[in-house]
Every structure is written in C-alpha cells, then in structure tokens.
N, C-alpha and C positions, 0 to 999 in steps of 0.2 A: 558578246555573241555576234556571228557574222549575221548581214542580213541579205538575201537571196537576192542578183542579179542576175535576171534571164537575158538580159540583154546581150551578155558575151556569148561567142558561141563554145559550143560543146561537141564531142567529139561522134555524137547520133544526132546530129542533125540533119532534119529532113525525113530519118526514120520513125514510120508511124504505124504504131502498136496496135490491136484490139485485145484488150483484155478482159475475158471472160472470165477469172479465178476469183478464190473466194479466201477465207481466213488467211493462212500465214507464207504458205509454202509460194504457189502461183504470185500472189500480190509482194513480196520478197523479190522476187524474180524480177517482174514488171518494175519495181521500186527503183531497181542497178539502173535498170534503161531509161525508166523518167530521169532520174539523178546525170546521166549522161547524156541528157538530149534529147531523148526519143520523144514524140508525142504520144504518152500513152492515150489510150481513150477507154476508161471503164464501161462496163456495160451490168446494168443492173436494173432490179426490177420489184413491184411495193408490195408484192404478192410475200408474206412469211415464211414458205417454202421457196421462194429464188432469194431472199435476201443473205447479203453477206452478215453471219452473226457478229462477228463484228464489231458490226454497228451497233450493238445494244450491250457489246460487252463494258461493263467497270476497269478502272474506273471512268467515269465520265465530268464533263466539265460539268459544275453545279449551274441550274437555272434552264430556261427556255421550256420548251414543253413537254410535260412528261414522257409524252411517247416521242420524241424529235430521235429521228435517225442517224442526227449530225453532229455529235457530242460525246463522242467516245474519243479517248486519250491513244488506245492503242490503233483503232483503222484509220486515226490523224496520224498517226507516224508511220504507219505501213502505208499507206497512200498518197504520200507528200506528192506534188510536182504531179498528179496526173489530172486529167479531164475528163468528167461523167457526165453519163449519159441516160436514160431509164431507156430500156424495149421491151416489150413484152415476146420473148423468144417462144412463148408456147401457143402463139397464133401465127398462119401461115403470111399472113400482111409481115409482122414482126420479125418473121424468119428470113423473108423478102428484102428488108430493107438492109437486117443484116448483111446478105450477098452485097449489097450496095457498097455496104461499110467496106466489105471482104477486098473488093475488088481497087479501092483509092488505099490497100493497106501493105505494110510491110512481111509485118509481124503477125501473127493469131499467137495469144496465149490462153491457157485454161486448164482446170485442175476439177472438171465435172465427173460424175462418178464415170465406169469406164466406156458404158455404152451410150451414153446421153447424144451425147453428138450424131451420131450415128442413128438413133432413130429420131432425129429432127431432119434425118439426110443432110448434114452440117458436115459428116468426115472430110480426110482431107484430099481424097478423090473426087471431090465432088467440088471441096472450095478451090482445088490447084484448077480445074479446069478453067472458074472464074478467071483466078490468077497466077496462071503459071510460075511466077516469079515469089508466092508466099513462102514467109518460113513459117510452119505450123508446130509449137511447142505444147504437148501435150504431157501434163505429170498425172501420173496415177500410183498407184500403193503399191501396185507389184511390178507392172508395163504392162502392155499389149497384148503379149505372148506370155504361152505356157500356162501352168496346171489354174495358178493364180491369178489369170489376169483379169476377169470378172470379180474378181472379190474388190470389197471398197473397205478403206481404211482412213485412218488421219494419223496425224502425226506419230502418236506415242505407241499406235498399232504395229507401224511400218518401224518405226523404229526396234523395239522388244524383236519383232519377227529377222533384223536386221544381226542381231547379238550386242547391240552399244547396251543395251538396258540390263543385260546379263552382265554385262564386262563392269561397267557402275557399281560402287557400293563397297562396302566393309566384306571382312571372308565371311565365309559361311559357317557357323547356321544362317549370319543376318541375311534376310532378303534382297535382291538385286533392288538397285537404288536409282536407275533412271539415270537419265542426263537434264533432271530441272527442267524448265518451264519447254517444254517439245523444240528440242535441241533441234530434230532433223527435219521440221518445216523450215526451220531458218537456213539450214543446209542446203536442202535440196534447192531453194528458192536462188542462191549462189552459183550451186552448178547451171541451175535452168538460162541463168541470165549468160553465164560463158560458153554456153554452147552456140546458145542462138546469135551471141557476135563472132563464134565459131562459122556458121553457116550465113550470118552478111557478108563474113568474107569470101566465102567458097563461093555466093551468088556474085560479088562484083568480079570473081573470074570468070563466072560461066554461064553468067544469065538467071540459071534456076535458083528456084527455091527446094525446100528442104520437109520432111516430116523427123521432127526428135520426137521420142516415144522415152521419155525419162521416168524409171521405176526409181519412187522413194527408197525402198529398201535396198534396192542394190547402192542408191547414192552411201543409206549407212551403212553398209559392206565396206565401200570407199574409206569410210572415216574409220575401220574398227584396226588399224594398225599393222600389228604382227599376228594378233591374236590365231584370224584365220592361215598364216601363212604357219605359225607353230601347230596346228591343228594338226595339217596335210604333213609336216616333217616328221612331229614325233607322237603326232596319234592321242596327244594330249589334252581335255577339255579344257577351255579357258576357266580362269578362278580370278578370281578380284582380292583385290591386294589394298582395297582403300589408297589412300596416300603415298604409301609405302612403295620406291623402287626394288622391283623386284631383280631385272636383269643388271644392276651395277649397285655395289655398294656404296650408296647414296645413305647414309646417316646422319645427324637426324635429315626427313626429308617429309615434310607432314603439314597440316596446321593445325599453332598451339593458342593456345586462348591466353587474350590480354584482358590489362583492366577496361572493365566497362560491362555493359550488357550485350550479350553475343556478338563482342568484340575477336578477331585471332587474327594471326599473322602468320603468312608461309612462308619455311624456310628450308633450305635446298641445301644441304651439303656438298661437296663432288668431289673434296680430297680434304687429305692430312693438314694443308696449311691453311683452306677456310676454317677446320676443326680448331686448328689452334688462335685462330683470330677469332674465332667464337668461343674459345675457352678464357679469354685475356678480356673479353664481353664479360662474360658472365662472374668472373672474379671469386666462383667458390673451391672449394676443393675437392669434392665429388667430380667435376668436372674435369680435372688434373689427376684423375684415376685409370691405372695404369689398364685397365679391361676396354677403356674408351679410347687408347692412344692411337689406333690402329683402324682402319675401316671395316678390317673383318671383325675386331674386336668390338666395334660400334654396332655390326649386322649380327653379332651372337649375342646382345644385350639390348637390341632394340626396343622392348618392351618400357626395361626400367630406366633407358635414358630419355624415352620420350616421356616417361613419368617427369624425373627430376629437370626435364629442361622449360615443363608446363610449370614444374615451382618457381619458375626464374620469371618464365614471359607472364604468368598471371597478374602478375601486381606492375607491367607495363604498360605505357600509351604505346597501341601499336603502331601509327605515324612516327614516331621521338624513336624505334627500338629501331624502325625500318633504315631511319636517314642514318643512325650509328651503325647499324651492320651493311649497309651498303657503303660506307666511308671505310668499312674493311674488307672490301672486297668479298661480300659475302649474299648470295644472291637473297631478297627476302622484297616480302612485298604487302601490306595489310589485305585481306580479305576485304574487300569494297561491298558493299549492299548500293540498292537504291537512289538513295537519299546521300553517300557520299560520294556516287559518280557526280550527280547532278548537282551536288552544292558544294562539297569541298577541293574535290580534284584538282590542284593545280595543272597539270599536265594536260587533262582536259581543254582546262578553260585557254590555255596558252595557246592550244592546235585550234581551238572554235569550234571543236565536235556540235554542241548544241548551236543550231540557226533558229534565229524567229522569223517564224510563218506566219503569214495570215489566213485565217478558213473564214469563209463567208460567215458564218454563225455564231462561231466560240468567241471569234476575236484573234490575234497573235499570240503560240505560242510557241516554246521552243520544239525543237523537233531534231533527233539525229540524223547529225548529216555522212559526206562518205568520211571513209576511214582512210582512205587515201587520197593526195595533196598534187594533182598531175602540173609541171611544172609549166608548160604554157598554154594547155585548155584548159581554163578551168573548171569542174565540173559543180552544180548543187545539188542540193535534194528539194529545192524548188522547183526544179524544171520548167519545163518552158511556160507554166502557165507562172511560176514565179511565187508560189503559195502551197502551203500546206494540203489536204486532203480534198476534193470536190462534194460536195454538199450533193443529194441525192438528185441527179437530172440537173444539175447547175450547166453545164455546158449543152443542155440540147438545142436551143437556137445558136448556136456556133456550129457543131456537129451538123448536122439536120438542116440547116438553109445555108452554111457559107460552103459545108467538104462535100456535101450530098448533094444541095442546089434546087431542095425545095422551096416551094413559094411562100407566102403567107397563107393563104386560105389552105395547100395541104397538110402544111404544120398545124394548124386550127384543125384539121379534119381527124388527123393523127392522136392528136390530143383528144381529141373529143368522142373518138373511136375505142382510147385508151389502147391503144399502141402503143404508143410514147408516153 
C-alpha cells in the first residue's frame, strides 16, 4: 500500500475550500478537492443536531471512549486529506467569524437543508459581497427552484424520486430493488466536485465567482440512461429486466452462482463465437443444442439456459472459471464483496487503491485513494494535511491563529465563550 506524500504538489493547489456538508453527498464532493490539493477546511459543531452522523456510524475502530466522535471507519474514508475545525454557526459571534473564514476562501461547499443558509443571512448574496471572487456550491434534494425546492431529502429519497430505484430490480411483480448502499450521494458528490473545477476555471478567465445550485435528483436523471429518453419516443413506462439485456441479444448475460457461500460470477455474452468458446468451456451436450446456436435462439430460451448454465457454474471457484473464460475471450468477472476488494484483489493491490493514513486517534489506516493515476501531478487522498480524516476541532489553532490571525488570549476567549 502506498503511503501519502503531501509534499509534491497537486493540481488545487492554493485552493481553499469551507466545507460545511454532512454525510455522503457534500463530504464526496469536498473529498475529489482535498485528494487534489485543495485545502479543505471542515466546519463542525458538538451540538447532536449539527453533528455529522457520521461520526457515530459503524463500523467503528474498537477501543477509546465510548462516546469518541473520531472512530468511525466510514467519515475516516469520506474525510481523508481535510482540516477541521468546530463553530458554533447558531450564535451571531460564530456566524461572524465564519464571514472571516468566507472572505481568505475559494470555495464554500454544503448540503444544509434548503433554507438553512439563508436564515443565518449566510446565502450567497450576501457571502459574494464578502467575496466577490467565491465559488458557492450548494446541493440540495430537488435545487433551489420549482414546486420542490423547500422539500429536504437524502439520498435514497432523491434518488427513488429520480426513477434509478424504479429502473433496479428483477420484473415485476418483484418490487423495485434500489441501487445498494445510496448510490446517488456518492454520485452527486462527483458531479458537485466537476463543476466547481468547472467554475475555477471560468474564475481564472474573468475574476468572478460563481453560485452552482446542484439538484440530487436531477443528478439521478443524469445517470437513468435511455430509460427517460425511450419514455418521451415511445410513451413507454420503464420495466426492469434484472440482469437481463434487453435491447441486444446478449445471452447468457446475468450472474450465476459458484461454489462457495453467496459466491457468482458474471458473464456477458455479445456474439455466436464467445457462445461457442463457452460451449467448448462447458464441455456438456445440452449446451451443443441446436435451440442455443443462434442468439435469437439463446433470447427465445433464456429462462432454461440460464438454468442449465447455473448447473455448470455452481460447483466452480469463481476466480479459476473467470481466468479460463477470460483466456477465451469471453467477458466474465467474479462478483467481489467487501472483504475480497480489500484482501484478495490482485489488481487492486498492483494500482495501491488502498493508502495508509494516519488519524490522530485510530492510528493508520487504509483508506481509498483516487481511482485515477495523473501522470505528472501526482494526486492523494491525503491532501495536504497528509492524513486520513481530522479529529473533531483538530485544526482550530491552525485555522483560527495562523488563516484568521487571532491572538492567544481571543482564541482563549472563543473557547471559553464556546464559539469554537
């Protein structure tokens, strides 16, 4: 596993974030930029109602103290490479000092429900004035505008309301089947972060900053395909097909279960000569049956070839069936969980996806880094502070006396005021 150097530079360097988001979507976002450079700087607060959940979700590293806010596995890998801070945003001091933060900043991001801002007088009429020059990245459930844009959602709401959760799943009667663990926090958090290097750019032409107003659901609009576009042509509802290619005669094309405990492996057909290098695999005679030779013949029998081709994969190691049908050209690939991204994966381990991070608290541990390899910046998911996720208020004498340029005794006073 690689281990993080902050020392080279990165290609957001100099750019300097306030991030006010919470769970997946916002702190995703903020993540691309720290891993690139940016200085994020968290802002959070010990009050139950502002904290990020988070931080008390499972699982968590074993030991320290039972109520410790700094030992959760997932807001360590969502918050790699940034800088925290605690404010207390619901007192006017706290609001104050924020504008302070606003005005030494690049970036604002945040994902508060949709009026929040706005009656703290925090919108972005009010902080551009601070700093003409902000880019202010605002996500919410619907956007800003329209029938919906007071309504507050999270993930799995904005998505279903999007049609990915309908499109999911086996046909019907079965019920629509989701996109697993809230697909479209992790989505939108991707867009959030290209736009707003969209609008660094458009500021280092022209000076200004920007307001993005990014609606979750229209992001899972983005991702639902053809679905909506076959709507609008032929007036058709969408229907879910499971595994199943519907628009190309794609047979088999599914996943079948191998040996082991909810072990499978997927495999793709796309024509007559992978068919028959998966017939010369398989080596039975049902499979050399003249109703499968053909792809339409494979798509008018698909029921009972996906039967007879789960008697064949059942009783395989799905790694040993994948390296044989990929040596014939045959696309196929084991189902991964957990536990064999992170331990077995050779291809993994070869790129160094997993880095070890230090977090003041846990100790080192691994943490995914980017998914892409830039050839002469290189980028981490350490960022510039060089470490995993920041400990709650770990950075406020950095933030606070070195960007801000208070003293001792007001940082004492701040604290003791419970401000900071």
């Amino acid at each position: 596993m690689s281990q993080a150097n902050p020392a080279k530079p990165r290609p957001l360097q100099g750019i300097r974030v306030i991030d006010l988001t919470k769970i997946v979507a916002g702190p995703n976002a903020t993540r691309m930029l720290a891993t690139m450079g940016a200085e994020v700087i968290r802002v959070e607060w010990h009050d139950q109602r502002a904290l990020d959940m988070l931080r008390m979700v499972r699982p968590s590293v074993p030991g320290g103290a039972p109520d410790s806010l700094n030992r959760s596995g997932l807001f360590n890998n969502l918050n790699a490479g940034k800088y925290g801070i605690t404010l207390n945003m619901s007192l006017p001091q706290g609001r104050d000092l924020f504008k302070r933060l606003i005005a030494k900043a690049s970036v604002l991001c945040e994902n508060y429900s949709p009026d929040q801002m706005e009656s703290w007088d925090l919108g972005y009429s009010t902080l551009s004035e601070i700093n003409p020059g902000l880019i202010y990245l605002q996500i919410t459930g619907m956007g800003k505008s329209g029938t919906y844009h007071a309504y507050r959602s999270v993930g799995p709401t904005a998505q279903a309301l999007s049609g990915l959760t309908h499109m999911s799943g086996l046909p019907e009667p079965m019920p629509p089947a989701g996109w697993g663990y809230s697909y479209l926090d992790h989505s939108t958090g991707y867009y959030g972060a290209i736009f707003v290097l969209a609008a660094l750019m458009k500021r280092r032409r022209t000076g200004r900053g920007c307001y993005i107003d990014l609606s979750q659901t229209e992001t899972g609009l983005m991702l639902s395909g053809t679905a909506t576009l076959e709507a609008q042509v032929t007036g058709q509802p969408t229907r879910r097909d499971g595994n199943r290619m519907r628009f190309a005669q794609w047979v088999p094309h599914g996943a079948f279960r191998c040996r082991g405990s909810d072990e499978w492996i997927a495999i793709a057909i796309q024509d007559d000569e992978q068919w028959a290098q998966l017939v010369n695999e398989i080596g039975s005679e049902w499979a050399r049956a003249s109703r499968f030779a053909s792809a339409a013949g494979r798509k008018n029998h698909e029921d009972e070839l996906e039967r007879l081709l789960t008697e064949f994969t059942k009783d395989q190691d799905r790694y040993d069936l994948m390296e044989r049908l990929q040596r014939r050209g045959i696309p196929a690939g084991p189902v991964q969980n957990a536990a064999d991204r992170c331990d077995r994966d050779p291809q993994l381990k070869q790129r160094e996806y997993f880095t070890l991070l230090p977090q003041s608290e846990i100790g080192t541990w691994p943490i995914e880094d980017f998914p892409a390899k830039f050839q002469y910046t290189p980028v981490n998911v350490g960022g510039p502070p060089g470490r995993a996720s920041p400990s709650m208020g770990e950075d406020n004498e950095y933030v606070y006396r070195e960007i801000l340029g208070l003293t001792a005794e007001e940082f004492a006073a701040l604290k003791e005021d419970w401000i900071i």
